[in-house]
C-alpha positions, 0 to 999 in steps of 0.5 A: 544785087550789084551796087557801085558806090562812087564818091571823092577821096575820104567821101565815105564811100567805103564805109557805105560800101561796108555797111551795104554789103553787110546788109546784103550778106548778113551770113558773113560770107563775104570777101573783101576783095582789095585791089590796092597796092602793097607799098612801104609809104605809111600814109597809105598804111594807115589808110589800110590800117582804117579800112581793117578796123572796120570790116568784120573779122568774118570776111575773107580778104583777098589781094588782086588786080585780076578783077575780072576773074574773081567777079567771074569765079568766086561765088561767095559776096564780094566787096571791090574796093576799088576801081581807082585803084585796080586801074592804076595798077592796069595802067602801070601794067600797060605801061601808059603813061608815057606811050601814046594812046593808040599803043594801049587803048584796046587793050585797057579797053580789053580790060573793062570788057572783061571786068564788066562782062564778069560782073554783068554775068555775076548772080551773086550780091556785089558791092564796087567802090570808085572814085568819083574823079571827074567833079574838078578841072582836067588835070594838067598833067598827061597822067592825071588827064589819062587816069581821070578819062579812063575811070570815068568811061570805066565807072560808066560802063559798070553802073551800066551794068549795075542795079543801083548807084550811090554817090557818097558826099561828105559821108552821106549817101544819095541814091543815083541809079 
């Protein structure tokens, strides 16, 4: 079973996401797979500080942005959270944000290729949190617009590939896919 959770900034989709992969793993077996910055800024301290609190002790954390190979190789269930962040770190890495779209659009898309392959060929339960950011006005800025269309075509195509879908509004969970 795969299953992208998707919703707003403090939806609660990542305790839903928790609480799902429990369920789908309950030998304990399953690795947190964190794509977030390490950063000094102590707001997002906290946020990571919640986010450990609250996942078993059991799980195995693992810090990456090389997404596409740990859906590929790891066996064990894994919990992604989450694409806003993973891609945020692949648009730095490709340096976008100020180089016009022809100069790095295939290779983001290389990107997503990869990660959805991975997870499409995966047997193994998966549980993928995003943000859901496509709800509001077209951001003003080039880096708001870029982030904003880039996550919305990759939430696409990985609840493409998905077996189920939930959108988590205001902590409450609806069934989509």
């Amino acid at each position: 079973m795969k299953t992208l959770v998707t919703g707003g900034v403090r939806s609660g989709k990542s305790a839903v996401a928790e609480a799902a992969m429990s369920a789908a793993a309950p030998d304990g077996a399953v690795v947190y797979v964190a794509t977030g910055p390490t950063t000094d800024d102590p707001d997002w301290a906290d946020r990571i500080a919640a986010h450990r609190e609250r996942r078993p002790a059991s799980w195995t954390v693992l810090e990456t942005t090389d997404l596409a190979a740990v859906l590929a190789d790891r066996t064990e269930a894994l919990l992604v959270d989450c694409l806003g962040t993973w891609l945020t770190a692949r648009l730095d890495a490709l340096a976008v944000w100020d180089a016009p779209g022809a100069e790095w659009a295939g290779a983001l898309d290389a990107e997503f290729d990869a990660v959805v392959d991975a997870l499409a060929a995966r047997r193994e339960p998966a549980v993928l949190v995003t943000n859901e950011v496509g709800l509001g006005l077209v951001a003003p800025h080039r880096s708001g617009r870029i982030f904003a269309d880039s996550l919305g075509r990759l939430n696409q195509r990985v609840a493409a590939v998905c077996d189920r879908v939930v959108l988590v509004v205001a902590g409450q969970s609806l069934v989509i896919k």
